[in-house]
Structure formats: C-alpha cells, structure tokens
ZAMIKOL-163537 format. One record per residue (C-alpha): x, y, z; residue in three letters. Coordinates in steps of 0.5 Angstrom, whole numbers, plus 2048, in hexadecimal, padded with zeros to 3 digits. Example, Ala and Ser with C-alpha at 12.3 -4.5 7.8 and 13.67 -1.06 7.14 Angstrom:
<rs>
8197F7810ala 81B7FE80Eser 
</rs>
This chain:
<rs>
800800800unk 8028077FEunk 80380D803unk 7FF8117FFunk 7F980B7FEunk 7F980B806unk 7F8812806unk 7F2812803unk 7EF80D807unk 7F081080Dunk 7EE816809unk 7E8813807unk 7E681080Dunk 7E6818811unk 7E281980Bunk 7DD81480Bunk 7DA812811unk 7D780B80Funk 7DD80980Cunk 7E080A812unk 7DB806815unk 7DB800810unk 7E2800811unk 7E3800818unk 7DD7FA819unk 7E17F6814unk 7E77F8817unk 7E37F581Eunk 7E27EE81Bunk 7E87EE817unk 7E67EE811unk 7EA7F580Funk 7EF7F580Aunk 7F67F680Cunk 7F67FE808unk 7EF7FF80Cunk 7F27FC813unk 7F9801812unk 7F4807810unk 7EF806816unk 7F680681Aunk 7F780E819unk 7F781181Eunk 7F381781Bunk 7ED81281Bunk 7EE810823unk 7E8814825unk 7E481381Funk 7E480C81Funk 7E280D826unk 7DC811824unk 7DA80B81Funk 7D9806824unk 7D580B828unk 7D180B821unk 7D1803821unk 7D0802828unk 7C9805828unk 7C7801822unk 7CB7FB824unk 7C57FB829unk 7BF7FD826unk 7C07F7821unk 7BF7F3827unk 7B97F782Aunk 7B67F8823unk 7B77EF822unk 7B47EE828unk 7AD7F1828unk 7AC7EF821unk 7A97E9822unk 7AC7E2823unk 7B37E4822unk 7B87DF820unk 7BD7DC826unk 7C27DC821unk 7C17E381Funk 7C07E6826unk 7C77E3828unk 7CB7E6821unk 7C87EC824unk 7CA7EC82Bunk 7D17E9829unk 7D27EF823unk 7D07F4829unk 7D47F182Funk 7DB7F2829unk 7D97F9828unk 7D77FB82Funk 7DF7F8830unk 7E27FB82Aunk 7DF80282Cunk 7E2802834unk 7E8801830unk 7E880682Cunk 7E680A832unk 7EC808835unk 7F180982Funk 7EF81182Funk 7F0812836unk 7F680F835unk 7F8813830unk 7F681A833unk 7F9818839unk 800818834unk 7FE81E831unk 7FD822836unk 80482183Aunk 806824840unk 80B82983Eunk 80482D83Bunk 80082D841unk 800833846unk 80383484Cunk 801831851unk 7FD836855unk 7FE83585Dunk 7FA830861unk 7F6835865unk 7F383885Funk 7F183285Cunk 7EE830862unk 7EA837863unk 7E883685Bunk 7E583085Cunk 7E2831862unk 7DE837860unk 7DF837858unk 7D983C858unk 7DD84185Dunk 7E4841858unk 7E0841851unk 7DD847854unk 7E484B856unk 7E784884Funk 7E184C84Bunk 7E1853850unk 7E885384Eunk 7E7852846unk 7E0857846unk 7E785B84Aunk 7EB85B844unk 7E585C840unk 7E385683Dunk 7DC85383Dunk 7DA84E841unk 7D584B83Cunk 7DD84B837unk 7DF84683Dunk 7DD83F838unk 7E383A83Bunk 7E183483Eunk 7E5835844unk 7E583C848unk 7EC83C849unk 7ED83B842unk 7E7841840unk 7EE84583Dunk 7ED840836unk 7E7846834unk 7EC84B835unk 7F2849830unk 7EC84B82Bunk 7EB85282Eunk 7E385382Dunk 7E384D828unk 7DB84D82Cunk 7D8852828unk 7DC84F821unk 7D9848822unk 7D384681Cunk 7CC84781Dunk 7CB84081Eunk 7D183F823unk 7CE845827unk 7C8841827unk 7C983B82Aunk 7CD83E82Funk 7C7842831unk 7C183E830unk 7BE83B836unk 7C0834838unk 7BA831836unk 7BB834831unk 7C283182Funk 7C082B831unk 7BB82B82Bunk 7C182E827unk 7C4827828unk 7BE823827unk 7BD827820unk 7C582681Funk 7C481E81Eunk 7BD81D81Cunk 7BE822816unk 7C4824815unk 7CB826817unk 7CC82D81Bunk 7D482E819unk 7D383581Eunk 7D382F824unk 7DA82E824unk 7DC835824unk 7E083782Aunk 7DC83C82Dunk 7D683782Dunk 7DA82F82Eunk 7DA830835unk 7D3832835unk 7D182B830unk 7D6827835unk 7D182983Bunk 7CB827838unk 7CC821834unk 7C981D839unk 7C282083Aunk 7C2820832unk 7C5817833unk 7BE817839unk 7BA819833unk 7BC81582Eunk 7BA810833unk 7B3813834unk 7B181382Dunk 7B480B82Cunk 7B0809833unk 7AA80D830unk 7AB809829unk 7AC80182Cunk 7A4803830unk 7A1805829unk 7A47FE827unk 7A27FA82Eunk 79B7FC82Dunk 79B7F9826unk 7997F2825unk 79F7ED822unk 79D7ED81Bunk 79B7F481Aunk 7A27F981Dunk 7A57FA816unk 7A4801816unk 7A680281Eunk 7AC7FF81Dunk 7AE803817unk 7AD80881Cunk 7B1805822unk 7B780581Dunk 7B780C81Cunk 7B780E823unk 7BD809823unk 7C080D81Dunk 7BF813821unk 7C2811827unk 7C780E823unk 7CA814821unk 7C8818828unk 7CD81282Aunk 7D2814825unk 7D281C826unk 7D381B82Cunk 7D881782Dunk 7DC81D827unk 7D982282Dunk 7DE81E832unk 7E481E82Eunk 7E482682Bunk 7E1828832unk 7E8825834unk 7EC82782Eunk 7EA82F830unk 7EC82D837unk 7F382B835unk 7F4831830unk 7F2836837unk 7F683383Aunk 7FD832836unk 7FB83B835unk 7FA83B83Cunk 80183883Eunk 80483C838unk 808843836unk 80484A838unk 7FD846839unk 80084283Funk 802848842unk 7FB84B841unk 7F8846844unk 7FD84684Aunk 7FB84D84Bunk 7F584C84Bunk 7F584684Funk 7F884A854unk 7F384F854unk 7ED84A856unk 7F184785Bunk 7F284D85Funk 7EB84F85Eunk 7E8848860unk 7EC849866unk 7EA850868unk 7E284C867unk 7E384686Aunk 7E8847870unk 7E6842874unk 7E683D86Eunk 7ED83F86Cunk 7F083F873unk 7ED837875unk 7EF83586Dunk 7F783986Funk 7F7836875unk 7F482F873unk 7F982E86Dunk 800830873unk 7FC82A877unk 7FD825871unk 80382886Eunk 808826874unk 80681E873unk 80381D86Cunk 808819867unk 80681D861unk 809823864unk 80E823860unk 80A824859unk 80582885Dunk 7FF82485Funk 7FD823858unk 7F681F85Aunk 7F5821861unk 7F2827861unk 7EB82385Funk 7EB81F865unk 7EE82686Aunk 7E7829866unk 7E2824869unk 7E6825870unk 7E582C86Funk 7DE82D86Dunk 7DC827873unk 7E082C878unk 7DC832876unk 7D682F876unk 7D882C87Dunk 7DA83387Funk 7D383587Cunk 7CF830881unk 7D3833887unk 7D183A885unk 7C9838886unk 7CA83A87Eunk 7C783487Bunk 7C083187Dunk 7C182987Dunk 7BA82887Cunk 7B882D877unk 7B5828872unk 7B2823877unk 7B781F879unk 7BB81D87Funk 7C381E87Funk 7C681987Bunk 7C1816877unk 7C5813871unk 7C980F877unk 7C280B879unk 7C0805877unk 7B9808876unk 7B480E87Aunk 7AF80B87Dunk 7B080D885unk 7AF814883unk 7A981487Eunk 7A281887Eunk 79E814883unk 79881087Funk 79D811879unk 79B80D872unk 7A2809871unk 7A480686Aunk 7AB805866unk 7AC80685Funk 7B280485Bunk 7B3804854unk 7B680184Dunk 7B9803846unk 7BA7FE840unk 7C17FC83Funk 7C37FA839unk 7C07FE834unk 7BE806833unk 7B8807835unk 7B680B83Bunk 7B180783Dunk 7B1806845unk 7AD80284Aunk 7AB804852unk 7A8800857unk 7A580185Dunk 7A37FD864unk 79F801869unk 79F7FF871unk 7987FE870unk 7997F986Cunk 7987FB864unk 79D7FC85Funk 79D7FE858unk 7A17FF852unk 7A180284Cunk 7A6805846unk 7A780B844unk 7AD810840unk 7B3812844unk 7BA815841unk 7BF811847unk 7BD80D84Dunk 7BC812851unk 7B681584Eunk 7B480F84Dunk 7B480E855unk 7B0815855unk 7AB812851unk 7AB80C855unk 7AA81085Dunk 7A5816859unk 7A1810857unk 7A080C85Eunk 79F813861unk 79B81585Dunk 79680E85Eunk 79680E866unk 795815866unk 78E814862unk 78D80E866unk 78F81186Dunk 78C81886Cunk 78D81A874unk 793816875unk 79A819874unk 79E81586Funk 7A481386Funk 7A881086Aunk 7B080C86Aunk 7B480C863unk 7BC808864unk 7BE80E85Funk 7C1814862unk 7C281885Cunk 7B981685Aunk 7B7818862unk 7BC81E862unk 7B982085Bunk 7B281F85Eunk 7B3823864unk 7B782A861unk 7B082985Cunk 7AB829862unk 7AF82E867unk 7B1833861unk 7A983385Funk 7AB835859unk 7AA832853unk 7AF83484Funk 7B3832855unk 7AF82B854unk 7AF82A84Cunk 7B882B84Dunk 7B8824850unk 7B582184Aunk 7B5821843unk 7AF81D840unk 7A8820841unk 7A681A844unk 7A981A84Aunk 7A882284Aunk 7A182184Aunk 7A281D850unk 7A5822854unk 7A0827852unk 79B822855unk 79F82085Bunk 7A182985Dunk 79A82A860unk 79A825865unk 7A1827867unk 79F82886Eunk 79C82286Funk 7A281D86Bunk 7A981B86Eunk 7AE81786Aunk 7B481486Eunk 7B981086Cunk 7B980886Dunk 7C080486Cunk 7BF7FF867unk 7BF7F7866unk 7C17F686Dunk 7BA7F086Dunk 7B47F786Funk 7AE7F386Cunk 7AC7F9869unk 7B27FB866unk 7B37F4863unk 7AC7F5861unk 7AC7FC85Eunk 7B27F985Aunk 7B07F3858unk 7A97F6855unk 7AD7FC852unk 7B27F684Eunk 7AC7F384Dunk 7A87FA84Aunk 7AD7FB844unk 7AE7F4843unk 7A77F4840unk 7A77FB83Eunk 7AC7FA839unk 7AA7F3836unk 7AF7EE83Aunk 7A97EB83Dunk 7A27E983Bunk 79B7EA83Funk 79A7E4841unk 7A27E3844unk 7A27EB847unk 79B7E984Bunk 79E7E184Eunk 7A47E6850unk 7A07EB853unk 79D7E6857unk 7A37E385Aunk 7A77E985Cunk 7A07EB860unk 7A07E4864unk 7A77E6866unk 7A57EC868unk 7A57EB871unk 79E7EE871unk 7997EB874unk 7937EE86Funk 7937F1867unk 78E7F6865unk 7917F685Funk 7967F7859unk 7947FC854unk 7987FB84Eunk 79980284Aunk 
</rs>
C-alpha cells in the first residue's frame, strides 16, 4: 500500500461518517483488509471512531428491542444480536479508552499551569461560587463583561480575552444559541439529530455549553423510543409494522444524539487543553497570573474565615503529608470536604443552623428508617422504583407497599433513577392521602437523591422549584399534584435491601412493573408473580393491589 492510498483512506473516513462506520465493524469482527486496518490506526481517527460506535452501540441494541417485539423471533437471530451488540459495546470501551490515553499523551506535564497553593484549591472547592465571584469582579475590574466570560473552568475564564471583544463579532446564529434559554438549547440539540447537523454547535463560544446538556437531549431521545415501544405494545403481533418502523427511527435518532454527544465530550475536552496550554504560556499566562492573584486577594478579604481555616488546615496537612514535595496535587479535595464539615460544625455551635428545618430529626441519613418519631396515626407506605436495563427506553417502573397492607404499582416515564423514584414516592403518597383523608402520610424511599429532591420540591413550594427536580412531565404533574398537601405529607429516607418486608415488596413490584411495561412478561405470568410477591409480604390482610 502507498503512502498516498493510505492518506486517502483516512481522508476519506473523516469525511465520510459511514465509511467510518462500516470500517470500524468490519475491523471488530475481522473482517477489514490490512489497508483499512493500518488507516483505522491513524491517530487522527481515535476520537472519531469512537463517535462511531457510539452511533453503533445504539443500533446494536434497538436491532434486539425491534427483533423481539416483532412477534416470535428466531432464537438463533436473537442471539447473533446480542452477541453483535456485546463486541460493540466492548469494542466501544476500548476505543473510549484509546482516546483517554491519547489525550492524556497530548497534554504533557510541561504544558500544564503551575500548581496553585494548597490553601487556595482547598478554599475554591469549597465554596466555588465565593472564587467565581471574585474572579469575575476583578474581570468587570479590568473592563470585561461578565457574559464575554464563555471558558468552562472559572480559573481559566481569560481564554475570552486573547479574542478581545470577539462576543460582539460572534455569528447570529452562535449568538443565538449562547443566549436562547436552556430549554430551548436543549431542543436545538433534539433539532440538531433528527433534522440536520447544526455545524455552529462545536463552535468555542458555545461547545461548553453543548457538552453541559448533552445528557438532557440523550434522556429524550429515550422518551421518544419509550413512547414508540408503548405504541407497538399496544398492538397485536400481527398488526405492529408500522410502530416498529416507528421504533427504529427513535432509535436512528437517539443514534445520532449517542454519536454527537460523544463529539461534544472530545471537542469540549479539545478547548480545555487548548485553554490550558494558552493558559501555561507567554503573555496570557502572566495575564492569568495577575488576574488570578487578584481574585485571590478578593475572596480572601470576602471570606476571611474560610480562608484562614483553609491556610490553617493546609500548614496542618503539609507537616506530615508524602506528597508535599509535589504540592499535594489530589489533596485538597478531601481537605475541602473537611473544611465545609468543620464549617457547618461550627455553624451548629453557633445555633445558626436549624436541624429539624424539614422534619427530620438529626442524623436521618444514618438510620435505618424513621418511625419512632413519625406524626401520630400516620399512614405508612414505602415506594421504591426500576428502570429498564439494557436497552434505551425511559420506561420505569414503581411499586408500592403501605403498612395497612395495600400495594400498588404502575410504570411511567423518567430520565434516570432518581426520578424514577420520585415518581414512585409521588405515586404511593398520592394514593394514601386519597384513602386517609384525615391521617397524615408518610412515605419511606431508599434513595436519598429522590426523598431530597421531593422535600426541596414540597418545603420550597415553588413550582418551579419542583419542575428542576424532574424532567419529563409525568413526574412533573405528580409533584404538581402532591405540592397541595405538602402540610399533610412526610417523605423519609429508608435503608434499602436490609430484609424490610415493604421495602422488598415495593422493589419487587416496582422489577415487576417495568417487566410488564416493557413486553419482557405476559399478563398471564405478570399476575402469577404478583400474587407471589403478595404471599410473602408479612402482613396479616391484603386490601388489594392495584395495577396502573
């Protein structure tokens, strides 16, 4: 093989994303030729190829969800599909791994900044807002707008400034996706994969932003494959063509949103190297050094008492630590933590801080659950929730077991876990408050990121407030159901699988839930479970299940 044939075959897969793709699968099961095999090499091509299984990994996958709601699959078919989607998802961690390496080579030590001192790390991480603040006062000092500030790391704002006032030379269409709302954004992005490529995304003034928000694009691309698997579900066998058609071009779609955000991650990544080897070099660094200095002396004249426990705590640790010859490089995130416990310790002293300002006694999170001190006459259930796994849909599950001896479960939409568990505690809460109309209600979650979410939603009263917890309007309209009876509603955090006879019921049925939900059990089978997972609930009566 030529130099020049060579050249043009990694030429022509940066061009040609399908190419790419076709090559890298052939290359996967081998059965690329040596010229494709020695292009693919290229370490031009590490990042793309790994935005092509991304692309493939998706598809991999809704070949299998698509193959087995079609009716009475094949084993044999079903099998080439999952093991085609195992080599892909492998062949993608490595790829995922060949281009951390090679950043990692890319970005030597020499070319990164100084090591700034320990006090100072520790102070930023623990209040980044207080630094940010002072960094961005000194630059509206030095009479640079705020909003010019588009870097992803504060530290590193200054990027904006080797472009002088480039903000107001920016293109409409960059201008506008830097100011339209996140909502907003968010659908560019949707717009961006289902209609066309938006080339102004991996622009530097808006890539950091694109890189934030990929994942709330990626949770609806989910939505719209959950809501197109439930329109073949409710099909019969013989009569789900057209949904499936329909299936695979939410998987397309989520395909692409897979694939571009994947290109987000290493172009996000490729500016922060770029800021920081400007950052590490000639008349910028000094710049940055100034400025840096600057903000130092402001957020420590704003936050004496932080900075002196930080400067205090960082003389402490650098009498004994091993790495204080290279200037504690990873310490000071563990010196942070320390520093905000201590202050929040002092805060308690103080009588600043109010333990039981959300209804919970001290030290909730340590207990197995809180009943001792529950509202007398208190109705008592425990939720718990379940995703699929294995495939893209948002579909989710949630199950319920109250001590009065109903359950319930029911599926629904949600973008992660956690909301799924919001869902799930919103549900039971919602159902004995309609059956308890004078009994206050109380609901147990082993998920501390759903019952902290549901508390700041019900104490904030805000809606607003409550719809930043959640992302899909199906758990919104919950909270907006529950927000009414906040005064009457308690939610409390339960450890999970310890042998809790609720808690191993509400799981169960939740399992259950998206089980049937998603087409992976029949009617017949789902209500032989059910009745199983009742018998070994340890109550002595079963009003009843009811089935969403």
């Amino acid at each position: 093989m030529t130099i020049a044939t060579h050249t043009e075959l990694v030429h022509r897969f940066t061009e040609d994303f399908t190419a790419l793709q076709d090559a890298v699968l052939a290359r996967m099961n081998g059965l690329a030729s040596a010229e494709t095999a020695a292009a693919l090499a290229h370490p031009s091509l590490v990042g793309p190829i790994a935005i092509a299984l991304a692309h493939a990994d998706v598809l991999a996958r809704g070949d299998i969800r698509r193959t087995e709601l079609s009716g009475q699959p094949a084993p044999h078919r079903l099998r080439h599909l999952r093991e085609h989607a195992r080599r892909v998802r492998r062949a993608r961690s490595e790829a995922d791994a060949v281009c951390k390496e090679q950043r990692a080579r890319r970005v030597p030590d020499r070319r990164r900044p100084p090591l700034e001192p320990l006090e100072l790390r520790m102070a930023r991480a623990a209040d980044p807002e207080a630094y940010g603040r002072a960094l961005r006062e000194v630059l509206l000092d030095r009479g640079k707008r705020a909003a010019d500030v588009r870097a992803p790391d504060n530290d590193l704002a200054l990027w904006t400034w080797q472009r002088g006032s480039a903000a107001a030379e920016l293109p409409v269409a960059v201008r506008e996706l830097l100011e339209c709302h996140d909502d907003a954004f968010v659908q560019a992005l949707l717009r961006d994969a289902r209609e066309g490529e938006n080339p102004h995304l991996a622009h530097d003034a808006v890539v950091e932003r694109w890189g934030r928000h990929v994942r709330t694009a990626l949770a609806w691309g989910r939505y719209a494959i959950a809501q197109a698997e439930r329109q073949v579900l409710a099909r019969p066998l013989n009569a789900r063509r057209v949904q499936l058609d329909a299936l695979d071009d939410a998987y397309q779609d989520a395909a692409i949103l897979a694939a571009r955000a994947r290109e987000a991650k290493h172009r996000t990544a490729d500016l922060h190297d770029r800021i920081r080897d400007r950052a590490a070099t000639g008349p910028f660094a000094e710049l940055i050094a100034q400025c840096r200095a600057a903000a130092l002396l402001r957020f420590a004249a704003d936050e004496p008492q932080l900075w002196q426990r930080a400067c205090r705590l960082a003389t402490e640790h650098q009498a004994n630590c091993d790495a204080r010859a290279d200037g504690c490089p990873q310490c000071h995130r563990t010196l942070a933590a320390n520093l905000t416990e201590n202050a929040s310790a002092d805060t308690s002293q103080d009588g600043g801080g109010d333990g039981d300002s959300e209804g919970f006694a001290p030290g909730y999170k340590e207990r197995y659950a809180i009943l001792d001190d529950s509202p007398s006459r208190a109705a008592v259930a425990v939720a718990d929730a379940a995703i699929g796994v294995g495939d893209e849909s948002a579909r989710c599950g949630y199950g319920w077991a109250a001590e009065d001896g109903t359950t319930g479960y029911g599926d629904s939409m949600a973008s992660c876990s956690g909301e799924a568990e919001i869902i799930g505690i919103c549900q039971a809460a919602l159902d004995l408050l309609g059956r308890h109309p004078e009994a206050p209600v109380v609901v147990l979650c082993d998920s501390t990121e759903a019952v902290e979410a549901v508390n700041l939603a019900l104490t904030s009263a805000d809606p607003a407030a409550a719809h930043r917890t959640v992302l899909f309007p199906e758990g919104r309209e919950l909270l907006d159901r529950l927000s009414p009876h906040r005064h009457r509603f308690q939610v409390r955090w339960l450890k999970g699988h310890i042998g809790h006879d609720l808690n191993e019921t509400a799981d169960a049925l939740a399992g259950l839930a998206v089980r049937r939900a998603t087409g992976r059990v029949s009617a017949s089978a789902a209500r032989t479970e059910e009745a199983r997972i009742l018998r070994s609930l340890s109550c002595d009566q079963h009003p009843g299940t009811v089935a969403a």
